[in-house]
C-alpha positions as CSV (number, residue, x, y, z in Angstrom):
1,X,-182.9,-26.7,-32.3
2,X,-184.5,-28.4,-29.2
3,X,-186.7,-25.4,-28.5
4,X,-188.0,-26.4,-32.1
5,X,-187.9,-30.4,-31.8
6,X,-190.3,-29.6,-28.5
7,X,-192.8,-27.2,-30.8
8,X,-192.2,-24.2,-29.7
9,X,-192.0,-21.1,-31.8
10,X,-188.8,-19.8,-32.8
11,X,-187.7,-16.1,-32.1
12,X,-184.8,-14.1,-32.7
13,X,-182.9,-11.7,-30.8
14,X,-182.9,-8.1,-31.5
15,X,-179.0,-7.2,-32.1
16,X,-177.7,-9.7,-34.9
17,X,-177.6,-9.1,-38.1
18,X,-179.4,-11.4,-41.2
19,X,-175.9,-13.5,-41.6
20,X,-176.3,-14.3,-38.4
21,X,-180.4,-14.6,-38.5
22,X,-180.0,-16.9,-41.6
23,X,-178.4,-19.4,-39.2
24,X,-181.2,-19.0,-37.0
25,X,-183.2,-20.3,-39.3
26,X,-181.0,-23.2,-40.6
27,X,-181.1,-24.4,-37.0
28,X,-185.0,-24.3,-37.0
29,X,-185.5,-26.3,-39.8
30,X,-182.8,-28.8,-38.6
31,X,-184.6,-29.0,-35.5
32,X,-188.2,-29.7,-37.1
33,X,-186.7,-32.2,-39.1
34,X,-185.5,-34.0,-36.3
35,X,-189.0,-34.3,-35.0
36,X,-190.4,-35.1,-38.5
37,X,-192.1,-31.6,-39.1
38,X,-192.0,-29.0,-41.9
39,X,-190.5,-25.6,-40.2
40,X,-192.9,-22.9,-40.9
41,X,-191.5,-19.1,-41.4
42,X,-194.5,-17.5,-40.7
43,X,-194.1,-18.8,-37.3
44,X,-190.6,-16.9,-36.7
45,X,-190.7,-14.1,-34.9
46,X,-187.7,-11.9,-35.2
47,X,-187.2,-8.9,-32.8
48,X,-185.9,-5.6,-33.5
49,X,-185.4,-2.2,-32.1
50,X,-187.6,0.0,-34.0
51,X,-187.7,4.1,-33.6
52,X,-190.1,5.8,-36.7
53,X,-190.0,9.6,-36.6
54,X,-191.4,12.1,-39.1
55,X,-188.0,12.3,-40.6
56,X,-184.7,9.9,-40.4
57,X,-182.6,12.9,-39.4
58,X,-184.8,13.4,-36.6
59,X,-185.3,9.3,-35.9
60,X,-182.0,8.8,-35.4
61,X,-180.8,11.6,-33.1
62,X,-183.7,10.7,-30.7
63,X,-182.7,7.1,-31.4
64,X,-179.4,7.4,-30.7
65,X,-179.7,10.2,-27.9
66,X,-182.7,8.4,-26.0
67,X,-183.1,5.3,-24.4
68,X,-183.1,3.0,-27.1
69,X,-179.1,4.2,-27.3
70,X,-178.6,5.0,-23.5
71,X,-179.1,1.0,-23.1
72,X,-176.8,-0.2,-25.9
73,X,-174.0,1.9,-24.8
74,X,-174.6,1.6,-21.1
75,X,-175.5,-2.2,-21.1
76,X,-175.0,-4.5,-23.9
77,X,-171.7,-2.6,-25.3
78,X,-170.2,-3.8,-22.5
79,X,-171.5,-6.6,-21.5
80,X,-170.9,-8.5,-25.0
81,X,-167.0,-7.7,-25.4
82,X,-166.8,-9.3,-21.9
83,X,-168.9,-12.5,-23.4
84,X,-167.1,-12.6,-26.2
85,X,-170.0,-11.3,-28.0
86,X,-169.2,-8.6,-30.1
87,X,-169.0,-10.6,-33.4
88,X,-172.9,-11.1,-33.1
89,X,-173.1,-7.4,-33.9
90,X,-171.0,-7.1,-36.9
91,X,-172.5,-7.2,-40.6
92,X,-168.7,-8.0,-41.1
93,X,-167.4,-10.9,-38.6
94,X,-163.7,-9.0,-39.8
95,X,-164.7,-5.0,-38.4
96,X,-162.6,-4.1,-35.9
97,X,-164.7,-4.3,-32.6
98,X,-164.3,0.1,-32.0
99,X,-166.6,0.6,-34.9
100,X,-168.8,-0.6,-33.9
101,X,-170.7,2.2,-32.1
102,X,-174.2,3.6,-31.5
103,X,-173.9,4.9,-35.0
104,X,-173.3,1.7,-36.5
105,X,-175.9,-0.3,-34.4
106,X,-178.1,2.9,-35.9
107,X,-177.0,2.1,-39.3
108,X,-176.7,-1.4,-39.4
109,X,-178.7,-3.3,-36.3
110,X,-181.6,-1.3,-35.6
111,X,-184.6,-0.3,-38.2
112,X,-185.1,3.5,-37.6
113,X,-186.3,6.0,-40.0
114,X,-189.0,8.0,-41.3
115,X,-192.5,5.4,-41.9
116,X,-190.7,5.0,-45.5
117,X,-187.2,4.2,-44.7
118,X,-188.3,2.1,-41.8
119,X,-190.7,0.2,-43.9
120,X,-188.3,-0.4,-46.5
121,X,-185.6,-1.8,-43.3
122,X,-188.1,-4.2,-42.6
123,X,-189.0,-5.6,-46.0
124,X,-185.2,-5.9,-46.6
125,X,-184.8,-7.6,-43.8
126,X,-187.2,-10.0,-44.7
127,X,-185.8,-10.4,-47.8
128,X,-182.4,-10.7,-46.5
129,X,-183.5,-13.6,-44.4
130,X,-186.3,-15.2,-47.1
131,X,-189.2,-14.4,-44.8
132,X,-190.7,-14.5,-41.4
133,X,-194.1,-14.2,-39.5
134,X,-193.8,-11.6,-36.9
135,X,-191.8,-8.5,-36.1
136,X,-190.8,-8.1,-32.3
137,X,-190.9,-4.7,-31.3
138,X,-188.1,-3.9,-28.0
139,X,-189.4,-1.3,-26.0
140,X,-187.3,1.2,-24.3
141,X,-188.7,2.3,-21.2
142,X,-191.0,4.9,-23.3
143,X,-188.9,8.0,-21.8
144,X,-190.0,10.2,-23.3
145,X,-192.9,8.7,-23.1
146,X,-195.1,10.9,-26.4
147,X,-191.5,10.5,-28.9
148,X,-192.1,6.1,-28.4
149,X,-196.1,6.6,-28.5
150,X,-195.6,9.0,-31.7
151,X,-193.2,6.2,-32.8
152,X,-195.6,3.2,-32.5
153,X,-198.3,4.9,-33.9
154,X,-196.5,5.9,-37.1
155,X,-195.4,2.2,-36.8
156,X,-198.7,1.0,-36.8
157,X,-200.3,3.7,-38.9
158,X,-198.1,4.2,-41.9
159,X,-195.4,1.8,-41.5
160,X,-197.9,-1.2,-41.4
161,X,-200.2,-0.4,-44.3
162,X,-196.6,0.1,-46.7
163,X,-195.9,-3.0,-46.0
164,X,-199.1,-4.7,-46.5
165,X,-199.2,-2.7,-50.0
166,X,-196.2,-4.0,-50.5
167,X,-196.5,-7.5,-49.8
168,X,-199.6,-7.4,-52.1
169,X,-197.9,-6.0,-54.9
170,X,-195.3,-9.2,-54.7
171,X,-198.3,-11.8,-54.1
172,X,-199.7,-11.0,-57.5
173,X,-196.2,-10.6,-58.9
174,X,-195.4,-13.9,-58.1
175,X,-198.6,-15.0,-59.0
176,X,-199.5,-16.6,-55.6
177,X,-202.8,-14.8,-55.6
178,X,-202.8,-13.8,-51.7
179,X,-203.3,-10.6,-50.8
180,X,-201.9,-10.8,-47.3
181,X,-198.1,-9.9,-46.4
182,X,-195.9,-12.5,-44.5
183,X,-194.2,-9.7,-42.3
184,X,-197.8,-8.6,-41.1
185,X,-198.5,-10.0,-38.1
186,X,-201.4,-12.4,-37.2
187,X,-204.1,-11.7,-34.5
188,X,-205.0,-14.4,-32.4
189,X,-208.1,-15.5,-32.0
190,X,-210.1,-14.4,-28.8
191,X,-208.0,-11.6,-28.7
């Protein structure tokens, strides 16, 4: 909330899910309201681990048998029980804390798919937490290096334009009139 109260732009973590986004949120607002401003969502950035492969079979074995799941089981699957942390995980504050594994962070945590699957992860998730402006992608050292450049060009290529199709389609619907998505990201100016 004082990150907010001083102006600057809220972002989110990569490994909670929306229950626990949603209360990122609440505490921006709270904190722009404290300094008499209107919180903005398309200023939220929200990161994520993201893998897109031709298929989601093949997505998540090289998700989950690269790096992107060498450093959640190596790092931050043991550093959070230590902190108490484990809880931020969990779609379900009640699962027992064994389940919840590479699988489930694969499943549940991180958006990985095929360009379809992961483009309908990512509008979900902004649905699931009413909006935001920009998707944070977490990169993973790149080994191998061609799988993450394959995966950020699909990303980019196909995953992007679904999205902005999409986002069109529910501009109209609700009658807003703007053809532009909210989960595409802005380019700065002088860029």
């Amino acid at each position: 909330m004082l990150a907010v109260e001083r102006g600057y732009i809220p972002m989110s973590i990569n490994f909670v899910p929306p229950r626990i986004l949603k209360t990122h949120w609440e505490g921006v607002e709270t904190g722009a309201r404290r300094a008499g401003r209107v919180a903005d969502r398309t200023t939220w950035r929200i990161a994520r681990d993201v893998y897109v492969a031709d298929t989601d079979a093949r997505a998540r074995r090289e998700a989950i048998g690269g790096t992107l799941g060498r450093d959640d089981r190596d790092y931050f699957l043991r550093l959070l029980p230590k902190l108490r942390g484990f809880d931020m995980l969990k779609v379900d504050p009640t699962m027992p804390d064994p389940e919840v594994t590479l699988e489930y962070l694969c499943d549940n945590i991180w958006i990985v798919g095929s360009p379809d699957t992961v483009a309908r992860k990512l509008a979900t998730l902004s649905d699931d937490v009413s909006g935001f402006g920009t998707l944070l992608v977490i990169a993973h050292e790149w080994t191998p290096r061609g799988a993450w450049e394959r995966s950020m060009r699909l990303l980019a290529e196909e995953v992007v334009p679904r999205l902005s199709r999409a986002g069109s389609a529910r501009s109209r619907a609700a009658g807003r009139g703007s053809s532009r998505s909210p989960r595409r990201p802005r380019r700065g100016r002088g860029r």
